[in-house]
N, C-alpha and C positions, 0 to 999 in steps of 0.2 A: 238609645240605640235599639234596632229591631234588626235582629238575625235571622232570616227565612231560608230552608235548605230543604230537601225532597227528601232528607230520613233524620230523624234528627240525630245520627250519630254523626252526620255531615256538617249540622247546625252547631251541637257542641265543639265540635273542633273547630269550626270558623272562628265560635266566641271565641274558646281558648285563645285560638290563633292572634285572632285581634287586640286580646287582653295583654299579650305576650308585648306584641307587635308596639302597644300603645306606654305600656310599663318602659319597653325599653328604648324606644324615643325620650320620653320625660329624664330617666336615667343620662342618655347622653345630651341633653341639654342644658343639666344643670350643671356638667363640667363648664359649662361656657366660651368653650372652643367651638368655632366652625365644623360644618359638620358636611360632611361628605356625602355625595348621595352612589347607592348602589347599583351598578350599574344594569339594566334590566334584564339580559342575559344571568348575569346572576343570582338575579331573586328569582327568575324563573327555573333558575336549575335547582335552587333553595324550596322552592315549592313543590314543583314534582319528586323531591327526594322525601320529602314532606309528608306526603301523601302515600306512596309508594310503600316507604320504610312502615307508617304508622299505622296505615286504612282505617277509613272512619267506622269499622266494627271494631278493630282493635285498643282503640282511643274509647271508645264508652265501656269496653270490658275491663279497659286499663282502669280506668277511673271508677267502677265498681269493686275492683277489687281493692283498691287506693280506702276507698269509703267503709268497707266492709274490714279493713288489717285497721284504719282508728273506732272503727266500733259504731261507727253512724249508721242510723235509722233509716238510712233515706227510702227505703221498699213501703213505710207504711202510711 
Protein backbone atom coordinates (compact mmCIF):
# COMPACT_ATOMS: atom_id res chain seq x y z
CA UNK A 1 0.00 0.00 0.00
CA UNK A 2 1.32 3.58 -0.68
CA UNK A 3 -0.12 6.61 1.33
CA UNK A 4 0.58 9.93 -0.37
CA UNK A 5 -0.79 13.15 1.54
CA UNK A 6 0.67 17.02 1.15
CA UNK A 7 2.20 17.04 5.04
CA UNK A 8 2.80 14.04 6.36
CA UNK A 9 0.85 14.64 9.44
CA UNK A 10 -2.15 14.18 6.87
CA UNK A 11 -0.31 10.95 5.54
CA UNK A 12 -0.06 9.37 9.01
CA UNK A 13 -3.60 9.74 9.91
CA UNK A 14 -4.72 8.31 6.58
CA UNK A 15 -2.49 5.20 7.36
CA UNK A 16 -3.84 5.09 10.80
CA UNK A 17 -7.17 5.62 9.47
CA UNK A 18 -6.83 2.88 7.02
CA UNK A 19 -5.26 0.49 9.48
CA UNK A 20 -8.18 1.00 11.87
CA UNK A 21 -10.62 0.98 9.08
CA UNK A 22 -9.09 -2.55 7.62
CA UNK A 23 -8.55 -4.21 11.37
CA UNK A 24 -12.04 -3.74 11.86
CA UNK A 25 -13.56 -5.19 8.74
CA UNK A 26 -11.54 -8.46 9.26
CA UNK A 27 -12.95 -8.22 12.96
CA UNK A 28 -16.47 -8.20 11.71
CA UNK A 29 -16.11 -10.83 9.35
CA UNK A 30 -15.04 -13.30 11.33
CA UNK A 31 -18.24 -13.25 13.33
CA UNK A 32 -19.59 -14.62 10.09
CA UNK A 33 -22.91 -12.85 10.09
CA UNK A 34 -23.90 -10.53 7.08
CA UNK A 35 -22.73 -7.55 7.34
CA UNK A 36 -24.46 -4.26 6.77
CA UNK A 37 -22.98 -1.55 4.88
CA UNK A 38 -23.02 2.22 6.25
CA UNK A 39 -24.80 4.37 4.89
CA UNK A 40 -22.80 7.19 3.19
CA UNK A 41 -24.19 10.23 4.86
CA UNK A 42 -22.89 8.61 7.87
CA UNK A 43 -19.34 7.86 7.14
CA UNK A 44 -19.25 11.12 5.89
CA UNK A 45 -20.29 12.70 9.03
CA UNK A 46 -17.79 10.02 10.87
CA UNK A 47 -15.05 11.66 8.84
CA UNK A 48 -15.46 15.26 9.25
CA UNK A 49 -15.91 14.63 13.01
CA UNK A 50 -12.59 12.79 12.29
CA UNK A 51 -10.73 15.41 11.22
CA UNK A 52 -12.25 18.32 13.00
CA UNK A 53 -12.07 16.75 16.49
CA UNK A 54 -8.32 15.27 15.86
CA UNK A 55 -6.32 17.65 12.90
CA UNK A 56 -3.65 16.20 11.41
CA UNK A 57 -1.09 18.28 13.63
CA UNK A 58 -2.69 17.08 16.61
CA UNK A 59 -2.54 13.28 15.54
CA UNK A 60 1.38 13.34 14.90
CA UNK A 61 1.97 15.28 18.31
CA UNK A 62 -0.50 12.76 19.90
CA UNK A 63 1.53 10.07 18.72
CA UNK A 64 5.04 11.62 19.74
CA UNK A 65 3.94 12.09 22.88
CA UNK A 66 2.34 8.19 22.86
CA UNK A 67 6.21 7.24 21.75
CA UNK A 68 8.16 9.40 24.04
CA UNK A 69 5.68 8.11 27.71
CA UNK A 70 6.86 4.15 26.30
CA UNK A 71 10.53 5.54 26.01
CA UNK A 72 11.02 4.96 22.11
CA UNK A 73 13.79 6.37 20.25
CA UNK A 74 12.21 7.28 17.35
CA UNK A 75 14.00 11.29 17.00
CA UNK A 76 17.30 9.31 16.26
Amino acid sequence: MLIVGDTIEKTMLWLYQLERACMNEMLALQTGRSLRRIPVEAAQHNADMSVESMGEAGYLEGMKEVLEAEGQDYAT
